[in-house]
C-alpha positions in Angstrom: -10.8 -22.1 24.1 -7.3 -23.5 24.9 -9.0 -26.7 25.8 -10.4 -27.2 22.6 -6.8 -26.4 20.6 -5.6 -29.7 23.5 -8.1 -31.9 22.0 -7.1 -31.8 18.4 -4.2 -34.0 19.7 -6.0 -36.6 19.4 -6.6 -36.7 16.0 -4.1 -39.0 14.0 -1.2 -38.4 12.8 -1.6 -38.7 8.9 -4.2 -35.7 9.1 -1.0 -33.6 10.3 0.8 -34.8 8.0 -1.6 -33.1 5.2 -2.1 -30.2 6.6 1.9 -29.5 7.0 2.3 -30.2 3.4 -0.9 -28.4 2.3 0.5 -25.1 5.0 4.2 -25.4 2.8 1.8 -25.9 -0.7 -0.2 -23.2 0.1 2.5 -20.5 1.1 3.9 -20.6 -2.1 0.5 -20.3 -3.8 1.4 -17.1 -5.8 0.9 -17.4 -9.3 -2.7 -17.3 -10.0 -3.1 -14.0 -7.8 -0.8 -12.2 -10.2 -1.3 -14.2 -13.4 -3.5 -11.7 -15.1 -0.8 -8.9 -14.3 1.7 -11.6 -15.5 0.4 -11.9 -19.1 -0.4 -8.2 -20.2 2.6 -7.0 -19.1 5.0 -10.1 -20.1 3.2 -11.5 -22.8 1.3 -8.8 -24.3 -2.6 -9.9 -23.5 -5.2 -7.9 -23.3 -7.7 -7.7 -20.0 -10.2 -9.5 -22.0 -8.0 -12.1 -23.0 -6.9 -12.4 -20.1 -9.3 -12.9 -18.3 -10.1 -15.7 -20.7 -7.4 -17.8 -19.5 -8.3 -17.1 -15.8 -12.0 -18.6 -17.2 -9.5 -21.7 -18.8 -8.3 -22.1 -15.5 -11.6 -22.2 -14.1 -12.4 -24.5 -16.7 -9.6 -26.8 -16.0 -10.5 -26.9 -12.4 -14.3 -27.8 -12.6 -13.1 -30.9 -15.4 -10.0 -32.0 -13.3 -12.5 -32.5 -9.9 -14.9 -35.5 -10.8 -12.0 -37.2 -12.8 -9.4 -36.5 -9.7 -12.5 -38.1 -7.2 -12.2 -41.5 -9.8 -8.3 -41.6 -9.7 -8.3 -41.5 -6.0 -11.2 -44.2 -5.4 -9.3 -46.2 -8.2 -5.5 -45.4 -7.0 -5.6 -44.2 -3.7 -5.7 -40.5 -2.3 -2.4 -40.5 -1.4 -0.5 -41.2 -4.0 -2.9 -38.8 -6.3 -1.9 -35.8 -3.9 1.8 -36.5 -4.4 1.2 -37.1 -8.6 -0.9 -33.8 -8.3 2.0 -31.8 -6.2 4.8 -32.9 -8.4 3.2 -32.8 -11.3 1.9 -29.3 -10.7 5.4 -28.2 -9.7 6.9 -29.3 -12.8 4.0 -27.3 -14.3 4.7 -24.2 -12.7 8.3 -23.7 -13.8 7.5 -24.9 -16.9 4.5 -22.2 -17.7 7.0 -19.4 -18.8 8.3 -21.3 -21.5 5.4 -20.8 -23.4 4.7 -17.9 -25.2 2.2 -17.9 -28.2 -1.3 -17.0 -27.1 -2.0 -21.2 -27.9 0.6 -22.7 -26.0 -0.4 -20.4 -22.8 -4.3 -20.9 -23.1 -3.1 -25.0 -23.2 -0.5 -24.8 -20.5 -3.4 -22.7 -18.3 -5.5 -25.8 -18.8 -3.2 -28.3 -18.3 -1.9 -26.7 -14.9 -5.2 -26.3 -13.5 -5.8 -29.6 -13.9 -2.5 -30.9 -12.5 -3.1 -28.5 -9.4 -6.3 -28.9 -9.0 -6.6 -32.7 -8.7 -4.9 -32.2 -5.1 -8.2 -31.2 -3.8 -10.5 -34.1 -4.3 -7.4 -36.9 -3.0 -7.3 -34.5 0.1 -11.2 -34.5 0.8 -10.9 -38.3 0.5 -8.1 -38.9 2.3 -9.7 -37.3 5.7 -12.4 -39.2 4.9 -10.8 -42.6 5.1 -8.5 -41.2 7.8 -10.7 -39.6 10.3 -13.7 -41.1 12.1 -17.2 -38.6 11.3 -17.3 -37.3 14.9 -13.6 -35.5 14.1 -14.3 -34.6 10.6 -15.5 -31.2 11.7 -12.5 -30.5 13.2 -10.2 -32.0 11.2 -11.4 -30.1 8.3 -11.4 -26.8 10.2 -7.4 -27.6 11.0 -6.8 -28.1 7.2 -8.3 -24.9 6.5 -6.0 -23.2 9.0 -3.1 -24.1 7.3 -5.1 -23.4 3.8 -5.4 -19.4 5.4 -2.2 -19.3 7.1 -0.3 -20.3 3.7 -2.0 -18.0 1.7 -1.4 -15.4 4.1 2.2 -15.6 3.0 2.0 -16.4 -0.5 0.3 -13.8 -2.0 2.4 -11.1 0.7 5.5 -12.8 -1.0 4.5 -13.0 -4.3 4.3 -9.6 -4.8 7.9 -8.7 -3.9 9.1 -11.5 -5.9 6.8 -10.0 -8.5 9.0 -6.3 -8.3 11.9 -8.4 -9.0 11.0 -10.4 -11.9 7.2 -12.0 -12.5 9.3 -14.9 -13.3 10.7 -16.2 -9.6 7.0 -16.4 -8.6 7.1 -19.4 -11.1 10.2 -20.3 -9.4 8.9 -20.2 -5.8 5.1 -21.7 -6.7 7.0 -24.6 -8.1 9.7 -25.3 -5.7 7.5 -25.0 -2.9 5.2 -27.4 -4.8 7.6 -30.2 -5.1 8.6 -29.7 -1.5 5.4 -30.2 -0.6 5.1 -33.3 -2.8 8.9 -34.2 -1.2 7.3 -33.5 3.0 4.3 -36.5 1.7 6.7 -38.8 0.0 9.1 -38.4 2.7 6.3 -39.0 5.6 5.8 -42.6 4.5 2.4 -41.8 4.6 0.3 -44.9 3.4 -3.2 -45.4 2.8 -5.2 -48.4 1.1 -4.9 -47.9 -2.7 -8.0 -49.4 -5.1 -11.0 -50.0 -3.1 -12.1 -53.9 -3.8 -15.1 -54.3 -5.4 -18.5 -54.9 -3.6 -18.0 -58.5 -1.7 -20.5 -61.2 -3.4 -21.8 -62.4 0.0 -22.6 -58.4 0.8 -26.6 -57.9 2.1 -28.9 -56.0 0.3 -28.5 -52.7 1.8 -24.7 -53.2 2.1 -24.6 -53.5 -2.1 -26.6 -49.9 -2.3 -24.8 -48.4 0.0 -21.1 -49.1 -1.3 -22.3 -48.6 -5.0 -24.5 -45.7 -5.4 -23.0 -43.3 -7.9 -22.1 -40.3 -6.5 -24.4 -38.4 -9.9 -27.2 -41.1 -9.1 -27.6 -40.3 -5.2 -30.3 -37.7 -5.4 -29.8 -36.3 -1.5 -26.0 -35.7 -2.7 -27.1 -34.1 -5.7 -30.0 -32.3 -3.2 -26.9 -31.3 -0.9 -24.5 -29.9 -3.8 -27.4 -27.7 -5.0 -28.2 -26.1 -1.9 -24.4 -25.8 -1.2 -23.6 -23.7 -5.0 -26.0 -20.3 -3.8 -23.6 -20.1 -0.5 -20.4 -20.4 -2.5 -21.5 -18.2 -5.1 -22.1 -15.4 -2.2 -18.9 -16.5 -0.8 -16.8 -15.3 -4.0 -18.1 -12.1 -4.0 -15.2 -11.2 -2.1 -12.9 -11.1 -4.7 -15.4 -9.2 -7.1 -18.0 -7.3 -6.6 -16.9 -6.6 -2.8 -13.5 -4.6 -3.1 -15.3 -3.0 -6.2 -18.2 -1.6 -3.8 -15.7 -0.9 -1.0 -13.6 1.0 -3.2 -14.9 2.4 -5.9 -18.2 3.1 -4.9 -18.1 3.3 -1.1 -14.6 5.3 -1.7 -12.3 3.3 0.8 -8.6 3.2 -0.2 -6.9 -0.2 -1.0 -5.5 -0.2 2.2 -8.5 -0.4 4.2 -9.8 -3.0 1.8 -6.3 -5.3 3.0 -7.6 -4.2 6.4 -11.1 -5.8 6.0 -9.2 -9.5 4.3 -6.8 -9.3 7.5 -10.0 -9.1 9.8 -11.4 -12.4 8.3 -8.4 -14.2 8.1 -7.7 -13.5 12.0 -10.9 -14.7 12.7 -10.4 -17.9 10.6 -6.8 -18.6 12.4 -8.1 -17.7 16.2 -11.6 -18.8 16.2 -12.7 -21.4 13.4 -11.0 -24.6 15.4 -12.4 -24.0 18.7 -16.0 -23.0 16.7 -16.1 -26.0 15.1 -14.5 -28.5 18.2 -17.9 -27.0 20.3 -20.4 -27.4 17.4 -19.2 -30.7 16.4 -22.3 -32.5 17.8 -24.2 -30.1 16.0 -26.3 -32.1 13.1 -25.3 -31.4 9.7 -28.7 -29.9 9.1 -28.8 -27.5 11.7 -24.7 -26.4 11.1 -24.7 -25.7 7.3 -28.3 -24.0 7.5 -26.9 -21.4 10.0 -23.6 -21.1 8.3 -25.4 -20.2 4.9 -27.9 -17.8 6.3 -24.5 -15.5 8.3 -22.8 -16.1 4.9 -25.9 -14.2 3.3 -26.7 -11.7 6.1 -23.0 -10.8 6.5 -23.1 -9.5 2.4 -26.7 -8.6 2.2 -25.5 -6.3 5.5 -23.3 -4.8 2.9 -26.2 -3.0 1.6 -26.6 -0.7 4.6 -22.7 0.0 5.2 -21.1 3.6 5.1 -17.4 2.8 6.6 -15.3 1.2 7.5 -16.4 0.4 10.7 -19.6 -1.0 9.3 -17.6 -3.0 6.7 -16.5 -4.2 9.7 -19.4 -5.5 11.4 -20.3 -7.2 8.2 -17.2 -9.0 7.5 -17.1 -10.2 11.1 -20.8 -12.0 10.6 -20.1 -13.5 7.1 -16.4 -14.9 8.5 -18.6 -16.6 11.1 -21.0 -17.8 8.5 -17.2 -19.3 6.5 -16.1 -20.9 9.7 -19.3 -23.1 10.2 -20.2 -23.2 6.8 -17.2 -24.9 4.6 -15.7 -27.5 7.5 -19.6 -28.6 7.7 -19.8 -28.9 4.3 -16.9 -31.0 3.7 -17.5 -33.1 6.6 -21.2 -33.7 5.3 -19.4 -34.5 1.6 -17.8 -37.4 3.3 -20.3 -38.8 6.1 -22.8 -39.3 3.2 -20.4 -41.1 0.3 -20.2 -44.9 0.4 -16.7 -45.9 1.5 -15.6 -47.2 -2.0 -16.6 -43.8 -3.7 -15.3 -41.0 -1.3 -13.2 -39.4 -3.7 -16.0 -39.3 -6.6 -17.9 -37.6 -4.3 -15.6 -35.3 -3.2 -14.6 -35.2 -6.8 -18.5 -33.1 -7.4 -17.9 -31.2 -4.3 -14.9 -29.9 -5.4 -16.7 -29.5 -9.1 -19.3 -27.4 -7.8 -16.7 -25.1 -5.8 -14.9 -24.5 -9.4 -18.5 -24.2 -11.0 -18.9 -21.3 -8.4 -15.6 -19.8 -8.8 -16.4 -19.2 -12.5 -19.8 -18.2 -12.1 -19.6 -16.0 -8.7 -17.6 -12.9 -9.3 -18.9 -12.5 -13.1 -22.5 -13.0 -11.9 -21.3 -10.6 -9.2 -19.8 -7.7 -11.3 -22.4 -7.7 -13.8 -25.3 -7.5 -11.1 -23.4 -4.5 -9.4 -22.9 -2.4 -12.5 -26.3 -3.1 -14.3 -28.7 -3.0 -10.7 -26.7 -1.8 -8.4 -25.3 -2.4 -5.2 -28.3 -2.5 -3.1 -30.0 -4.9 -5.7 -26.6 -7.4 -5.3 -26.7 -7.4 -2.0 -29.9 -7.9 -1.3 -29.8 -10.9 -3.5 -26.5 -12.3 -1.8 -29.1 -12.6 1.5 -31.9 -14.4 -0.3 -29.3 -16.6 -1.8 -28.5 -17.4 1.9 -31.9 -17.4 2.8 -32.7 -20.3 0.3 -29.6 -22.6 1.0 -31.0 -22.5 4.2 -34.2 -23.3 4.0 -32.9 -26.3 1.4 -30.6 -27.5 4.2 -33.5 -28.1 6.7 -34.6 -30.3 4.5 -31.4 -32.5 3.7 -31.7 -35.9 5.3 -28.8 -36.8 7.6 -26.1 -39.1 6.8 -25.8 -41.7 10.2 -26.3 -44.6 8.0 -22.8 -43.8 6.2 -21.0 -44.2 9.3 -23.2 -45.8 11.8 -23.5 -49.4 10.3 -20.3 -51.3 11.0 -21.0 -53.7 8.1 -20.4 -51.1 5.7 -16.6 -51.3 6.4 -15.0 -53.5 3.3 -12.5 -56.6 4.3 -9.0 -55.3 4.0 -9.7 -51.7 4.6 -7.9 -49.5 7.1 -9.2 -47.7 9.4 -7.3 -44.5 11.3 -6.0 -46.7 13.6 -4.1 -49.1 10.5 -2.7 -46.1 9.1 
């Protein structure tokens, strides 16, 4: 296992550079855990309404992806993830001003959008800065530092949140800029607008760097088949501690204990998983990821304790760590060179699309079928993502075909 940890030295710099300033974003990522709590106690919402401006966030997010993907094929990745990291900072300590219902249900929209463009420029940018056979892994190092800040953020958030719901504004905006200040200051520098498809480019060149990311039906094939999986995936945040601790009786504590479990798995074992699956195909990596993501919650259906909790947590963290580097990786092998950030732009999308629709699609088939009924459905979702991925066609010719590289374009070693 240490071997594998060595290995990731050799991927290059910039991608470090990322995931520092996405570890220091994401440790101050506090205020959307405790926004709900934030406006019925501070500004007088009800749940309902609420929870609408949670679904304006959502909102925000799943409009802010595809037009983020443009920006950074049209401006450059890098400089959208500083925009997007200032930007949102400003955002953040500027969202307690408001107060009318209005001006909070805009300011919801407008911040998800500022934060939320990050996401996209990031996917693009290890795209143009990592060759395919390190994607893997470099996206399984991004999503450390993802987990390990928001193992802190949330933890701090809520003392700051005893204090005065106020300094979690405070610290998700400072820590927002400082991110923003860690890239600016890094001097990192990627190519800017991709040039247009060369007039002397072959046949198959011209297709390949100008197929629409909506008008490439095996994308469109893969983003289907990858919505059922995320859809189980945020059942976690609905529908799961509501089984574990209102049905199954488990206290709060034990449900904390059960998060802790899958992020120690994620921090320990995703890099080396992923380093010794890398020469996995696509195919064969995403179809077994989706079908532990399903059998870890359809497992739910049969669990008592919270030892058996346990067990399933354990298979559907293993089903996470294969599943969402893959995914990403896949996301950029298959997009032309000149459109990797409008294709990570839909990615993205259909992660916000999922985020909406998961947990309410969750909760309501809980309380109206059942938990056995959820569950079991959370497998065959699993089951038919599965299936689909067998039948997604490959992506070498995206990164095989050395004439697909533009003039003037850097690769990982110009950077």
């Amino acid at each position: 296992m240490l071997k594998h940890w060595k290995n990731l030295r050799h991927l290059p710099r910039p991608i470090w550079t990322v995931c520092a300033t996405t570890l220091v974003n994401r440790a101050g990522s506090m205020v959307l855990s405790f926004l709900v709590l934030f406006l019925t106690s501070e500004r007088g919402f009800s749940p309902e309404s609420a929870g609408f401006v949670m679904f304006l966030y959502g909102l925000g997010a799943i409009c802010a992806a595809p037009l983020a993907g443009r920006l950074a094929d049209r401006l450059g990745s890098v400089p959208l993830m500083r925009t997007s990291l200032f930007a949102s900072g400003a955002g953040l300590l500027l969202y307690p001003l408001a107060r009318s219902h209005a001006a909070i249900f805009a300011a919801t929209f407008v911040l998800a959008m500022l934060t939320e463009s990050f996401r996209p420029a990031a996917m693009s940018f290890f795209g143009e800065a990592v060759p395919a056979a390190q994607r893997k892994s470099a996206f399984a190092v991004y999503r450390l530092a993802i987990n390990l800040g928001m193992a802190i953020g949330p933890a701090v958030g809520g003392f700051l949140a005893t204090i005065s719901f106020r300094w979690l504004f405070v610290a998700d905006g400072a820590t927002s800029l400082a991110a923003g200040v860690v890239l600016a200051m890094s001097g990192l520098v990627l190519p800017g607008p991709r040039r247009i498809v060369p007039s002397n480019a072959t046949t198959a060149t011209r297709i390949r760097l100008s197929t629409a990311a909506h008008a490439d039906p095996r994308f469109l094939f893969f983003l289907a088949s990858v919505l059922p999986v995320t859809i189980v995936f945020f059942q976690h945040i609905s529908s799961m501690p509501l089984f574990v601790v209102r049905d199954l009786g488990l206290s709060a504590a034990n449900f904390g204990l059960l998060f802790s479990l899958n992020c120690l798995l994620i921090v320990v074992l995703e890099v080396p998983l992923n380093a010794v699956t890398a020469h996995w195909s696509h195919r064969r990596t995403l179809a077994l990821g989706a079908v532990l993501s399903g059998a870890g919650f359809g497992a739910m259906a049969f669990a008592r304790g919270f030892a058996s909790l346990a067990v399933t947590v354990v298979i559907w963290t293993f089903g996470e760590m294969l599943f969402f580097p893959a995914s990403a990786a896949y996301a950029t092998d298959v997009a032309p060179e000149n459109r990797r950030g409008e294709y990570s732009g839909l990615y993205t999308m259909v992660f916000s699309i999922a985020f909406a629709v998961g947990p309410w699609a969750g909760t309501v088939a809980l309380e109206r079928f059942g938990a056995r009924v959820l569950w079991g459905l959370t497998f065959l979702l699993g089951v038919i993502a599965a299936v689909m991925f067998l039948r997604m066609p490959e992506p070498t010719a995206h990164h095989a075909a050395p004439e697909q590289t533009l003039p003037d374009a850097a690769g990982p070693a110009e950077i």
